[in-house]
N, C-alpha and C positions, 0 to 999 in steps of 0.2 A: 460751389460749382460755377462755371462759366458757362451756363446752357444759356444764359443771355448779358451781356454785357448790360453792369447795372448802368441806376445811376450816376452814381458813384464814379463808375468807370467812366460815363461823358467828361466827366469833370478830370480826371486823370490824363485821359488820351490827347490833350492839344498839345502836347511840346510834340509828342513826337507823330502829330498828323502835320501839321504844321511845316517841319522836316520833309514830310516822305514826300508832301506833294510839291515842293520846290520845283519840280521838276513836270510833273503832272497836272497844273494847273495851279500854282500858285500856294499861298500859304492856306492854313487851316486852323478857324479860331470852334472851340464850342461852345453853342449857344444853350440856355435854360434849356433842358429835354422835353420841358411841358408846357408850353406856353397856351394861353386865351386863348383857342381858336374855337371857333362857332359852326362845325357842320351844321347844315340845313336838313339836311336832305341825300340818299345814297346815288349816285353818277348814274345815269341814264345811257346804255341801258345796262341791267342788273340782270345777270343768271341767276339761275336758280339755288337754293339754299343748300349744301352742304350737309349731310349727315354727319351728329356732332359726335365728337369719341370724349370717351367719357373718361375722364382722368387714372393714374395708375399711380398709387403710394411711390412719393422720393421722386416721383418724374414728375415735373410739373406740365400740364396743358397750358398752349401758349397765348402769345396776348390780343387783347378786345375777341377771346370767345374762339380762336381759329387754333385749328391743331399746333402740335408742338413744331412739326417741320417747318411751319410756315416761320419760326425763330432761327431756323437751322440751314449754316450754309455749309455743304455737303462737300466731302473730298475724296475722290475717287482715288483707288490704289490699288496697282499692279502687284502684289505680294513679293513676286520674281523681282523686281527691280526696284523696290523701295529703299529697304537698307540689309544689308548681307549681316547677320551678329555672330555668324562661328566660323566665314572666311573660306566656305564652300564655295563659295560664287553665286550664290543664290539668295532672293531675299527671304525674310523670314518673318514670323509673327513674334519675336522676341525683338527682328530691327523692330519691327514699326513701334512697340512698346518702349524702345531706347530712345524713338524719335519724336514719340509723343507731348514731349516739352515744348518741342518746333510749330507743333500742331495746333495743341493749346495748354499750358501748363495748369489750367485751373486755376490761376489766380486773376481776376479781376482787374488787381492795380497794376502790373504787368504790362507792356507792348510790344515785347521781342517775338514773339511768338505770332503763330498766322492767326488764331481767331477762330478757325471752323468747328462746329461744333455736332457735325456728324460726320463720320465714314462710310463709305459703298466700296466694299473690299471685292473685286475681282475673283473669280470662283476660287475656294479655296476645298475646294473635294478630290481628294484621288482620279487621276485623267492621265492617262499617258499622254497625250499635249503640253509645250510648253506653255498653254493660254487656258488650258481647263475647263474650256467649256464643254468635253464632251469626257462626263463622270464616270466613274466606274464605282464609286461608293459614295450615297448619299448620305451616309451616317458616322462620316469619319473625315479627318483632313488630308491634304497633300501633304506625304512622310517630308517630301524638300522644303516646306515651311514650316514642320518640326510638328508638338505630339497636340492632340484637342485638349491636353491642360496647359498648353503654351499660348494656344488661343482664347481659353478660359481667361487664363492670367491678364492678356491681350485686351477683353472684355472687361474684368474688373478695373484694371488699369485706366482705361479710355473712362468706364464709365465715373468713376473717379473725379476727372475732371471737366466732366460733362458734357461728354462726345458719345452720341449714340453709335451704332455700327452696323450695317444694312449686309448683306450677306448678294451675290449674285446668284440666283436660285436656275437652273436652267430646269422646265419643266417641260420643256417641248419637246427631248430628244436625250438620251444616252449615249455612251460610246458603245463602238459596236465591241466591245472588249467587255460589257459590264456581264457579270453574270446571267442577270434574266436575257439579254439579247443570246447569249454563248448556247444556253441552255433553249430558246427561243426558237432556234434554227432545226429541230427536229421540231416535227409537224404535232408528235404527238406529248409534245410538253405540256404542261398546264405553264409554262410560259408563253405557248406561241402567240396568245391573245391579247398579250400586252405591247406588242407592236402590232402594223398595219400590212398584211400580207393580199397577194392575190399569184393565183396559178398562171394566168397571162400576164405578158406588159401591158397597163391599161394604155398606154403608150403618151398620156398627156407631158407635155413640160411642167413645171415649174415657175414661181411668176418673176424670175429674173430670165426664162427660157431653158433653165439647168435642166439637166436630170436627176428626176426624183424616185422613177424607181430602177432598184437595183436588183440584179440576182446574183441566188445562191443556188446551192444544189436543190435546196428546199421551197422553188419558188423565188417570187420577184417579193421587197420588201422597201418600204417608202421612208424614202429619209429627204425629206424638204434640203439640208442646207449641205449633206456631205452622203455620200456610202458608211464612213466614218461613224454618222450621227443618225442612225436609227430613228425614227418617230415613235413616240409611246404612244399607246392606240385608250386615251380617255373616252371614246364609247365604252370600253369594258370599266367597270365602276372597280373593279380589284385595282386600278390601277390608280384611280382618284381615292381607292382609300389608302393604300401604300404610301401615296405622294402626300397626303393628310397628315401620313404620321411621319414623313421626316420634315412636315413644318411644325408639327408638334416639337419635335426633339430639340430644333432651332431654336424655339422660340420660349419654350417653357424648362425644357431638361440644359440648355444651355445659358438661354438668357439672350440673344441676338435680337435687335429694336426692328427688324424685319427684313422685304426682299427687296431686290431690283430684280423683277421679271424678265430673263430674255428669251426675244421671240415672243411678247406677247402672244402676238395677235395669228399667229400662225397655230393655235394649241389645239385644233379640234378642222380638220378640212370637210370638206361638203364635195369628195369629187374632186374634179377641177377648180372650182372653188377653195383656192390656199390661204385665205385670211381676211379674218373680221368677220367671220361668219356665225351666224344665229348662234349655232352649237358652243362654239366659243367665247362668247356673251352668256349664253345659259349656263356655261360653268362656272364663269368667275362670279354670277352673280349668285352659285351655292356655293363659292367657295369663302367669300366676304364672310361671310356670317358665322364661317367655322373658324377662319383665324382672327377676328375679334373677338371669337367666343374664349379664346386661348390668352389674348390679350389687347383688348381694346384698343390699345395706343400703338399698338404696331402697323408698321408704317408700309405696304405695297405699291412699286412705283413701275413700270410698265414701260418696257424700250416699244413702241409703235413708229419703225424708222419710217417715214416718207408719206405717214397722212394725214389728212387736212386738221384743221382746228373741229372741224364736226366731227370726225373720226373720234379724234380724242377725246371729245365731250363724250361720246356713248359707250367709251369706258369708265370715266369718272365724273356721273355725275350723282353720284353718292351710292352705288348700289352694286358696283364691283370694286375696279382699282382705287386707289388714293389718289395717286399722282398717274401721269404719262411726260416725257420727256417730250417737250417741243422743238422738233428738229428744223422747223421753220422761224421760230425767233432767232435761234441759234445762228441761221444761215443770213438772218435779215441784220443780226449784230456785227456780224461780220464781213457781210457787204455794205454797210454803210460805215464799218471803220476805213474798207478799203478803200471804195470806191469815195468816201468824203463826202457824201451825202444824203443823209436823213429820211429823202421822199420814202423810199420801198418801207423803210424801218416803221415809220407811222401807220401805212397800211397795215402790215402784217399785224401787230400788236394791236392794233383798234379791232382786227377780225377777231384774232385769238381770245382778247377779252371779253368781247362780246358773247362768244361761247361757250367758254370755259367758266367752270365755276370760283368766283374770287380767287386767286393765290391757289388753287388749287390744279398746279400745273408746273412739272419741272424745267427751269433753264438752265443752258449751259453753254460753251462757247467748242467747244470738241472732246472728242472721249477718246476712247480709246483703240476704234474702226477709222478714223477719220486723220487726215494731216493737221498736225497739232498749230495752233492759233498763229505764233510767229511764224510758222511757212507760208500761212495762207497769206500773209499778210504782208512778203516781201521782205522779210525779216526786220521788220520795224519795230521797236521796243515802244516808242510814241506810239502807233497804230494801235501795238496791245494795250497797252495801259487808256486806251478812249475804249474798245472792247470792253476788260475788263471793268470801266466805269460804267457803261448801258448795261450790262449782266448785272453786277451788283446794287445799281439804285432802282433797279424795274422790277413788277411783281413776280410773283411766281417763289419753287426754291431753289434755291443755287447752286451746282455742282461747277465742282472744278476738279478739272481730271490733273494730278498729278505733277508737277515740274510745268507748267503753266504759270506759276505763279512766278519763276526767275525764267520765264523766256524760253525753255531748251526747244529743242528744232526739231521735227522729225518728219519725216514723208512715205509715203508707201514704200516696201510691202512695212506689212504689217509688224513686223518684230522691233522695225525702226521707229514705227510711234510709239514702242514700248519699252526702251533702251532704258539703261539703270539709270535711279535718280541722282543728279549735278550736285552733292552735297559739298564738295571743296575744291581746289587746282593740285589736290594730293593725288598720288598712283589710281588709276582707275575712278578718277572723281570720289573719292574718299566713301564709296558706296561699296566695298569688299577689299579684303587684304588679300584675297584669290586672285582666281582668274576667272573675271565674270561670266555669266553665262551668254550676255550682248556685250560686244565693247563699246564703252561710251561713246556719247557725240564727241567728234574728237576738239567743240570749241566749248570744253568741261572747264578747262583752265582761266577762260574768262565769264562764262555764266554757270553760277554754282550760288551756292547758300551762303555760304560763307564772305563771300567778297559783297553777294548784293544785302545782305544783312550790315553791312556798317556803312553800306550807301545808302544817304537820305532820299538822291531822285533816283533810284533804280526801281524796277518792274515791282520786285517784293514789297519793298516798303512801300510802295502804289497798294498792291495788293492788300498790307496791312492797314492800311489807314482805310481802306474803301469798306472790309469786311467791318473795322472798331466801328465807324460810323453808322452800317448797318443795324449792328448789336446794338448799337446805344440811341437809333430813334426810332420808335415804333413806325412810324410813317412808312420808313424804307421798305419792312417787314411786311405790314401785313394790312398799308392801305392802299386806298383806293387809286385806278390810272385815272388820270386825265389830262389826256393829251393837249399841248402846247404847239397853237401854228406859230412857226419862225419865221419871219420873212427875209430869212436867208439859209437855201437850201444846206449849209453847211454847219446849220448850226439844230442839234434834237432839243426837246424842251417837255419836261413834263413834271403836273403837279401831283402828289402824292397825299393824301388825304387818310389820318386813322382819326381813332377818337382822340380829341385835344391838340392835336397836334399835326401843321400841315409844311410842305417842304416841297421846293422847285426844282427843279435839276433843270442846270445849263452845260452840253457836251459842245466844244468846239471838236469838227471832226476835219477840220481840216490844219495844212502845215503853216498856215500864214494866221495871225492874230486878226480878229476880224470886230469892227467897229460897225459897221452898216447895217443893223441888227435891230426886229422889235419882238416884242412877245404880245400871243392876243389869243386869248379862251374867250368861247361864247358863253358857258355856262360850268357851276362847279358847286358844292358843296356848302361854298365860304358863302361867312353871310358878309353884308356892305361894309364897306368900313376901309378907312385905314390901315395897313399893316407895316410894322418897321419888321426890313429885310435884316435878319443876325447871320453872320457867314457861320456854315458849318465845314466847307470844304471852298477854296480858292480866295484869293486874296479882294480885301475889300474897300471901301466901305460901299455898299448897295445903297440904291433909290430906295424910298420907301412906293409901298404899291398900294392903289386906292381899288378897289373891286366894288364893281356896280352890281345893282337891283340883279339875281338872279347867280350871282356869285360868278360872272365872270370880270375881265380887263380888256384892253385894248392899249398897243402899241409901246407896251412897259419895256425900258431899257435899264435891268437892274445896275450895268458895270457898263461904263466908256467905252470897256473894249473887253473881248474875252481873247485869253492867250490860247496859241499853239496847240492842240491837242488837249487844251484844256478842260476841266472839270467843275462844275462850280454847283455846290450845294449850298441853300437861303433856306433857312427857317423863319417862316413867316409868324410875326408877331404883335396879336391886335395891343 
């Protein structure tokens, strides 16, 4: 399996890292995976400890002690728009099983392939929506992406070659089309108590201002995010044990490695009070306990759009969620690609560390609510590729939403960031023989798969090389930040700390090659000593670095000059 690119693999991957980042920052040699390094001591300051998940036969738990996701970089997937296999126009769970080679073939020696080694599949339940999020059967799939033994096969397939699959669970809300709401709507159902009803309008907004409640003949009824999307009413406990038992069917009658939560944080209201409330904390912390009772190693991550790094901490800090998406690293990767400079991007991440428990905190660069990475970014293909190098060398685990990795474009409304995926310059981007359900971006015929797969500097092979290197040094994975002052705002700098093994990231983020450049830590880890720099990523040969009493440097200039948009990873070696 490929659930972590061995060692093995370090030693396979330079010809074609080497290549890919010609373009991205220069060449790419690898270096020994283990070298002499001497932590001291864990970076200051230190969150609190992680509740540990305790391994599951054939799945291995990941490395120095930290769950498996913290090995796993995540790839989000529109099912609609992946890959069409019977020419409906629709994508299916039989494409993405045809495309799973592209994803990760499960072979090790291997480089054509992207490397990811889990998926976050987009709701795949019966919805009259073309986007799914508002269900009508939790215990079955959408008939348009074919039958729950094509998904089955889907899951044996993926897990094959050692790609887990996270499922999008909506638990906040139904369509108002699903049987219990249908049946709901008469007062005198023993469904009516599984939504949130009152005889008046209590007349509050909503915390975007919307309106949230709606009426029917029978009464006004509360749907936080549509009319559409009904709210299930978790005070009545029939309905947390209902909701119990389709995470049971997921997870043990199917096999699914767990959720992406959405709508967190909205699951339980207080009133006017729409999110993050006591109630909604007191569920997820009885509900921890019931789906690791099902299966330890399953993995819950929590969309929490728009709050702070403390927010997030009081869902994961070992006693409800797993993970929460931080929508703030996200915004701070991608204002300092744009904007060319670093200052905001150190703040945020020095906060978020601070509070968050190790690595235990999802990043990502946009998804699939948001304008996809090259619009935000002026369509700069350089721009992404410094992006996607601060996403992939910083803590945390990584998601990448979809056609991200070859550039595609997309902008609001919403159907447009979700356009079928750019696989070739054939009819329809070689993503259906139909007539799709979105028509392509219509510049399919020069970013697609195909054309950036035999390009050594294009966005993908950026993207592959950054993921191989990931996989192949623990450091990237699953050590420790510490932050790097540059004394040049255009240039981010940070050292990466696991057991054995320690590693620097240099991003130029701006368009001009920049030479006027030092590097200076107050304190780290390392113990004193000399270390000779080995290039892992960008062209070399590096100073060697002397690190003073307390495990910091002052004014180190590994390279003469760093290139363009460039990328530069140094494995430090006593």
């Amino acid at each position: 399996m490929k659930q972590i690119r061995s060692l093995f693999m370090g030693m396979m991957i330079g010809v074609m890292l080497t290549s890919a980042c010609a373009r991205f920052g220069g060449s790419v040699a690898t270096a020994t995976p283990a070298p002499t390094v001497m932590p001291t001591a864990a970076p200051s300051p230190t969150p609190p400890v992680a509740v540990p998940v305790s391994p599951v036969a054939g799945l291995p738990s990941g490395t120095d002690g930290q769950p498996w996701w913290n090995d796993t970089v995540f790839y989000e997937i529109f099912v609609r728009s992946f890959y069409d296999s019977n020419g409906d126009g629709i994508g299916d769970f039989n494409g993405i099983t045809a495309k799973l080679d592209y994803l990760n073939d499960g072979n090790p020696a291997t480089t054509a392939d992207l490397g990811v080694t889990g998926l976050w599949l987009m709701p795949i339940f019966p919805s009259p929506s073309y986007h799914g999020y508002d269900v009508t059967d939790y215990f079955d799939v959408n008939p348009d992406y074919g039958t729950l033994a094509d998904f089955r096969h889907l899951l044996a397939e993926a897990h094959k070659r050692g790609i887990r699959i996270i499922l999008d669970l909506v638990l906040n809300h139904t369509s108002d089309q699903h049987p219990w709401f249908i049946q709901a709507e008469d007062s005198a159902s023993p469904y009516r108590n599984w939504y949130i009803w009152s005889d008046a309008d209590p007349g509050y907004p909503g915390p975007w201002g919307e309106k949230v409640w709606h009426r029917t003949g029978w009464g006004y009824y509360y749907g936080i995010f549509s009319d559409r999307m009904p709210d299930l009413n978790y005070n009545n406990p029939e309905v947390t044990a209902q909701m119990d038992e389709v995470v049971k069917f997921w997870l043990t009658d199917v096999g699914a490695d767990g959720f992406r939560l959405d709508a967190a944080k909205h699951l339980i209201e207080e009133r006017a009070l729409q999110a993050n409330t006591q109630s909604t904390h007191q569920w997820y912390k009885q509900f921890r306990p019931y789906y690791k009772g099902l299966n330890p190693q399953a993995l819950t991550v929590g969309e929490l759009f728009g709050d702070s790094p403390a927010i997030l901490a009081s869902y994961t800090n070992g006693d409800q969620l797993d993970l929460a998406f931080e929508f703030g690293i996200a915004s701070a990767f991608l204002g300092a690609a744009q904007a060319q400079i670093a200052t905001d991007l150190y703040g945020t991440l020095k906060d978020s560390y601070s509070r968050l428990l190790p690595g235990q905190f999802a990043t990502f660069l946009a998804n699939h609510d948001q304008n996809r990475v090259i619009s935000q970014l002026s369509g700069s293909a350089d721009k992404a590729a410094v992006a996607a190098s601060l996403l992939l060398t910083s803590p945390g685990v990584p998601f990448i939403y979809y056609g991200e990795e070859i550039g595609m474009p997309g902008q609001k409304p919403d159907e447009d960031l979700r356009r079928p995926m750019q696989w070739s310059a054939e009819a329809q981007a070689g993503f259906t023989t139909g007539s799709p359900w979105r028509t392509p971006d219509s510049n399919y015929a020069l970013t697609n798969v195909a054309a950036e797969s035999i390009d050594s500097a294009s966005l993908l092979s950026h993207y592959r090389a950054l993921i191989a290197l990931r996989s192949a040094h623990a450091a990237l994975r699953v050590g420790s930040l510490n932050l790097v002052r540059a004394n040049n705002p255009g240039v981010f700098a940070d050292l990466r700390l696991s057991a054995g093994e320690a590693v620097l990231v240099l991003a130029n983020l701006t368009q001009d090659p920049i030479a006027d450049y030092a590097l200076t830590l107050d304190q780290s880890a390392l113990t004193p000593g000399a270390y000779a720099a080995a290039s892992l990523m960008g062209s070399g040969p590096f100073a060697r670095l002397t690190v003073a009493d307390g495990g910091g440097f002052k004014d180190y200039k590994p390279a003469l000059s760093l290139p363009a948009y460039g990328t530069i990873v140094i494995q430090l070696q006593k």
